[in-house]
C-alpha distance (Angstrom), angle and dihedral (degrees) to the residues before:
residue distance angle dihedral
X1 . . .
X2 3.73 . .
X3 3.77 123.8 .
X4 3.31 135.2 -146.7
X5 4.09 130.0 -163.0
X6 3.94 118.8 -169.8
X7 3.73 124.3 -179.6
X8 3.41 118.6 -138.1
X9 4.18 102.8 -166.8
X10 4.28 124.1 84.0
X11 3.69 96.6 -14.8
X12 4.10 132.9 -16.4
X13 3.86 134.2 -87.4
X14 3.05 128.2 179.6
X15 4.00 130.5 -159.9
X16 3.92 133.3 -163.8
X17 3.91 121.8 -170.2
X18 4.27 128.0 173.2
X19 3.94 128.3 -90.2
X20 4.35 105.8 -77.1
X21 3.39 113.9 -133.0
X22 3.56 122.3 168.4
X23 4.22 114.3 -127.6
X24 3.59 110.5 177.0
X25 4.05 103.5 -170.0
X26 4.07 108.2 -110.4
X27 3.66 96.8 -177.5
X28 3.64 94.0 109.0
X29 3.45 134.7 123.3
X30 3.76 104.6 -150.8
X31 3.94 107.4 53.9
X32 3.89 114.7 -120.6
X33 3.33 134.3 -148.5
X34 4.06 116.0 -105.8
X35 4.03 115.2 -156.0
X36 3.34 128.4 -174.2
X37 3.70 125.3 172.3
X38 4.04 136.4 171.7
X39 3.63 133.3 -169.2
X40 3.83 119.3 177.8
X41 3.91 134.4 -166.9
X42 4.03 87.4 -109.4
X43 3.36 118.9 81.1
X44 3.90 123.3 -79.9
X45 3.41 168.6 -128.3
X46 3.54 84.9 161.3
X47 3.71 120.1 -165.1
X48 3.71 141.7 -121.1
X49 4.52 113.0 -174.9
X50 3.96 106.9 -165.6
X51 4.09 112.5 -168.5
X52 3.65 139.5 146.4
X53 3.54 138.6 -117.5
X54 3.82 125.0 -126.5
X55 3.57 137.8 -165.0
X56 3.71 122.5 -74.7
X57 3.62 102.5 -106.0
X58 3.68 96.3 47.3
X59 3.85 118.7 77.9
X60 3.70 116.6 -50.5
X61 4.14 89.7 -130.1
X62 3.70 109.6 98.6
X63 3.69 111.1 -142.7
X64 3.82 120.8 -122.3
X65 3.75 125.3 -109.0
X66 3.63 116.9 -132.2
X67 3.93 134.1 -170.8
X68 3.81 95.6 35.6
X69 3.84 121.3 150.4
X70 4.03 101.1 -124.3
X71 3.63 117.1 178.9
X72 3.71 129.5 173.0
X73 3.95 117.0 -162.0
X74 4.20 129.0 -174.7
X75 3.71 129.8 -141.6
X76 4.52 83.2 -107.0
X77 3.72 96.4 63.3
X78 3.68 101.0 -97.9
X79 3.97 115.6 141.0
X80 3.74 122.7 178.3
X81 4.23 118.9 -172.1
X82 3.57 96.7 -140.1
X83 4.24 120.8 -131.4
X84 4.00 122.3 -119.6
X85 4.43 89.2 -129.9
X86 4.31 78.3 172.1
X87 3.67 137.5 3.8
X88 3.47 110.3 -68.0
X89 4.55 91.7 2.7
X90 3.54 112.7 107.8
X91 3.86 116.2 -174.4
X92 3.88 131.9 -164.9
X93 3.92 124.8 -118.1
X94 3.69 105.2 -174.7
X95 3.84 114.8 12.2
X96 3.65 127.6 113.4
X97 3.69 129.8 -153.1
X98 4.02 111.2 -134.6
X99 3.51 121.9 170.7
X100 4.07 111.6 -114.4
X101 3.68 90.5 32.6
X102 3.76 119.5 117.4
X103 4.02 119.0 -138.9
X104 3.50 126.2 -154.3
X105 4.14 125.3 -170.8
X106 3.34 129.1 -159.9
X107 4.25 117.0 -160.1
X108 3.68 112.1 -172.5
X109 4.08 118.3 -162.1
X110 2.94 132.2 177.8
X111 4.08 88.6 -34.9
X112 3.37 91.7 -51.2
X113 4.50 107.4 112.0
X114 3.73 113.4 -155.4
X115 3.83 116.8 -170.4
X116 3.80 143.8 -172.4
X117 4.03 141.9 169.1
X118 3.73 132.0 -148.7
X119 3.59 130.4 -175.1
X120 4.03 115.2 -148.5
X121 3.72 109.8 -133.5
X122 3.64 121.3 -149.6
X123 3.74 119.5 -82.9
X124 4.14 116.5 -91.1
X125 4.11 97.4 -152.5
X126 4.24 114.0 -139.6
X127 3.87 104.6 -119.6
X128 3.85 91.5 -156.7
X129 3.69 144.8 -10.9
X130 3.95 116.8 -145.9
X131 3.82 142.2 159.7
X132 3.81 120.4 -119.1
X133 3.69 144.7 174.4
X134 3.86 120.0 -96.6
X135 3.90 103.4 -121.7
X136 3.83 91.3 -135.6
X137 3.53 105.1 41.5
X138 3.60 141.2 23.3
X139 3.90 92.6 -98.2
X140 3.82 133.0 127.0
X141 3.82 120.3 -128.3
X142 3.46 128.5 -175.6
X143 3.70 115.5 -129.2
X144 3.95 141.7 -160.4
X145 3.20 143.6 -160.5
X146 3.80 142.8 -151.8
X147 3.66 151.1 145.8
X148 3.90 112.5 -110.2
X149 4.26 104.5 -142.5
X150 3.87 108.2 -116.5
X151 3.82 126.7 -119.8
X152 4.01 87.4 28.7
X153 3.06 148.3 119.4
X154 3.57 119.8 -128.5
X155 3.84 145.2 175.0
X156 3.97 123.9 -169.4
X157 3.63 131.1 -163.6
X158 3.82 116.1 -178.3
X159 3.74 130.2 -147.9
X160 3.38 126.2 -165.1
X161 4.29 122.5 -167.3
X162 3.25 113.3 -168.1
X163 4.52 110.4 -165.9
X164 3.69 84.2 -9.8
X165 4.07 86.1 -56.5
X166 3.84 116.8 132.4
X167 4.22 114.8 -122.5
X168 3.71 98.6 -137.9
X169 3.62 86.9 -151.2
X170 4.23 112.9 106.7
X171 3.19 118.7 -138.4
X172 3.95 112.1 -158.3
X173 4.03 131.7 -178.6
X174 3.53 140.7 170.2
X175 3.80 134.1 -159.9
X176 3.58 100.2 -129.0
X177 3.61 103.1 127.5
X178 4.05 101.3 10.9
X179 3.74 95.4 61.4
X180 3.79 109.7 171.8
X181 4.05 93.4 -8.0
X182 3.00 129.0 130.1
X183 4.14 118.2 -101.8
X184 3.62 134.2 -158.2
X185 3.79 111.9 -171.2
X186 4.02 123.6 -171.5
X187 3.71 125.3 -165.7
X188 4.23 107.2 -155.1
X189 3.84 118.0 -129.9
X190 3.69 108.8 -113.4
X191 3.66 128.7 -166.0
X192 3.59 94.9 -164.9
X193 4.05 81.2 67.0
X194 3.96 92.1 37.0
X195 3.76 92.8 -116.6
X196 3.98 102.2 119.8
X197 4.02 100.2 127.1
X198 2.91 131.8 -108.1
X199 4.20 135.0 -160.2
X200 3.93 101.1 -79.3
X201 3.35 98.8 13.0
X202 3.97 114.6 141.3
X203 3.24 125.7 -145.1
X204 4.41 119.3 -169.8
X205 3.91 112.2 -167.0
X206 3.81 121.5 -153.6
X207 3.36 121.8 -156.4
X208 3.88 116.3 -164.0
X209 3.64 132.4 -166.4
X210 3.74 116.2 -154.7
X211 3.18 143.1 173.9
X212 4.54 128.8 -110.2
X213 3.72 88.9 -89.7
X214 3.40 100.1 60.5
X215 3.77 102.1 30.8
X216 3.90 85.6 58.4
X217 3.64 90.1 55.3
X218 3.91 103.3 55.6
X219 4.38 82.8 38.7
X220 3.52 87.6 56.8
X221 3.70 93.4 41.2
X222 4.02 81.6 52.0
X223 3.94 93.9 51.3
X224 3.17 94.7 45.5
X225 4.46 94.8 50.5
X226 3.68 78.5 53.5
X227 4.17 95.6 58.6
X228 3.95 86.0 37.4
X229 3.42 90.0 136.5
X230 3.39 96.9 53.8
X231 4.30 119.2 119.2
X232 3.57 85.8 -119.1
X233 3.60 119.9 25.9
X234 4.19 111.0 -170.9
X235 3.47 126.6 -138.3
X236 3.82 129.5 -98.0
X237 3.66 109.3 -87.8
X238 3.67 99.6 -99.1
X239 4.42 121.1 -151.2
X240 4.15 87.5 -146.5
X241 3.18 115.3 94.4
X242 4.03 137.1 -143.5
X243 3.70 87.7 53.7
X244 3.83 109.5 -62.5
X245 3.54 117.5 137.2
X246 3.85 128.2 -136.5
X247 3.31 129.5 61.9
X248 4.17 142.5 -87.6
X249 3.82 109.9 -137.7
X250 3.51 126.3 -162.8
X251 4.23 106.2 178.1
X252 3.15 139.3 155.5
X253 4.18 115.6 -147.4
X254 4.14 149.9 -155.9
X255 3.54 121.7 -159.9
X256 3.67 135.8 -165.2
X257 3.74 131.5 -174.8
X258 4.33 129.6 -155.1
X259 3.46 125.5 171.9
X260 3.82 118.3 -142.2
X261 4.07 119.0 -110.2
């Protein structure tokens, strides 16, 4: 899908960047671990997916790795052992996501430890949500708004559900140059993607704040959908260290729902 980012403060900008799709490289020969973890300013089970990458030829469905140690710690002394509910889904029982508290996890494999932090930002709230006309095609988008805080630092990712369905695509933004501005962001209707609307439809909108860690993952992810048709395509830059790839997330979120007339 196409975005589209307009300013709304002394004059009007607007912003277009490609479709992001996240290719991790599978033409390895040694399998790797692939982590990905979320914790969110609502309350939990939060959950931790453990899998494994294969080589390019074999089936693209990485298998899930069971009877890892995964712990996730905060920066107040709380630890919580997390519970395998399926293979290769690990769920919380005690943690709480605060914003301004830094998360570490542990993953244990085999002997092997991988670890990552995250720092939950404060929540940015959407203003409004809103459907508009594309000005260069007779397409719907649906738009948000909201007020970026001034004299911070801050990292978006954008998530759109469309009937309670999940858009794969991610949407990522930073506030380099619209410091404390206002921004109005529009995600394009795409029937390449099957999500033209329709009368009824509803559409929910999160809005994440995370931290530098994550944001560079999903804009590396980005880049590197753009070069997909490169020999060698690299990997997202992961925040987990001894060589898994994924990410550890630590957000805190907004959401807004419209329903399409």
């Amino acid at each position: 899908m196409k975005k589209h980012i307009i300013l709304f403060a002394v004059a009007c900008l607007g912003l277009s960047s490609c479709e992001k799709v996240i290719n991790l490289d599978l033409g390895v020969t040694s399998p790797r671990l692939v982590i990905e973890g979320n914790i969110y300013n609502k309350p939990g089970p939060y959950t931790v997916t453990l899998s494994q990458t294969v080589d390019f030829d074999q089936s693209n469905t990485c298998p899930p790795v069971s009877g890892a140690i995964v712990i996730i710690a905060d920066n107040h002394g709380l630890k919580d052992t997390l519970t395998e509910k399926d293979p290769g889904t690990y769920i919380t029982s005690k943690i709480a996501g605060v914003p301004g508290y830094k998360y570490s996890l542990s993953v244990s494999v085999n002997k092997t430890t991988y670890t990552a932090t995250s720092t939950m930002p404060a929540a940015v709230s959407i203003d409004s949500i809103f459907f508009e006309k594309f000005v260069f095609g007779n397409f719907d988008m649906v738009s948000i708004k909201f007020q970026d805080p001034v004299n911070i630092k801050n990292y978006y990712r954008i998530i759109e559900y469309y009937n309670n369905i999940r858009n794969t695509d991610f949407n990522t933004l930073t506030d380099d140059v619209y410091n404390g501005m206002g921004i109005r962001y529009s995600i394009m209707a795409d029937e390449k993607n099957q999500f033209l609307f329709n009368p009824d439809d509803s559409i929910t909108i999160w809005l994440e704040s995370i931290d530098k860690g994550v944001y560079d993952y999903f804009r590396t992810a980005e880049i590197n959908d753009i070069d997909s048709q490169s020999a060698t395509p690299a990997n997202p830059l992961s925040n987990i260290g001894n060589g898994a790839l994924g990410y550890f997330n630590a957000c805190s979120f907004t959401s807004k729902s419209i329903v399409y007339k």
